[in-house]
N, C-alpha and C positions, 0 to 999 in steps of 0.2 A: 654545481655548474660553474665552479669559479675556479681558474688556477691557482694551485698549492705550494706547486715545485717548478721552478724555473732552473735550466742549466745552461748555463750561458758558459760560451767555448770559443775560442780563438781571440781575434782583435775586439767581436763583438761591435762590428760597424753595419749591422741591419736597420737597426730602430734606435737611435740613439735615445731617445726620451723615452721608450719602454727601458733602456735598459738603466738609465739613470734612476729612472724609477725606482728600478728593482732594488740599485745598488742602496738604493736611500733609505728603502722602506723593507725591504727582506732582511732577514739572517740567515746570514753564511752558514752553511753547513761543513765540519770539517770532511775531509775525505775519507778520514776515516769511520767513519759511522756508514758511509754506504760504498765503500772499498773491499774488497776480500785483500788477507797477506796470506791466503794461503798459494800453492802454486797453482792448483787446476787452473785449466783453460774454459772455464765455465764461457759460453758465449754472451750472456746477461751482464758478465760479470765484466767483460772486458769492454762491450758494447760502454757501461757505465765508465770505467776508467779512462775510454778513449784510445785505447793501446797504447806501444810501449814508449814511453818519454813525452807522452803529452799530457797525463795528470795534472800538470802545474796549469794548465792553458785549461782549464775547467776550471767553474766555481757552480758547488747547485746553493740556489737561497729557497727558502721559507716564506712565503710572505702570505699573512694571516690578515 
C-alpha cells in the first residue's frame, strides 16, 4: 500500500514539499534501465519516455 515509484515531469510545481521530498529521500533511476533504444513504437514504451524530446524533463525515483 505504499508508493514505490514516483515520476516526476515537467517544472514539477504541483506539491512542492512532496516533490522535495522525493528529491531528498528517493534514488534517481537512470533512464536507461526503464527506456527501450530499440525503434518500435511499443505504446508502454513511449507512454514512459514521454515522447519525442521530452526525456530529459522526466526523472523516475525509488523511494523505499
Amino acid at each position: 500500500g505504499k508508493v514505490k515509484y514516483f515520476l516526476l515531469s515537467g517544472n514539477n510545481s504541483g506539491n512542492s514539499e512532496l516533490v522535495s521530498w522525493i528529491k531528498k529521500n528517493g534514488k534517481e533511476i537512470s533512464s536507461d534501465e526503464y527506456s527501450s533504444s530499440s525503434s518500435s513504437t511499443n505504446s508502454s514504451q513511449q507512454g514512459m519516455r514521454g515522447g519525442p524530446g521530452r526525456e530529459s524533463q522526466q526523472t523516475l525515483y525509488l523511494v523505499e
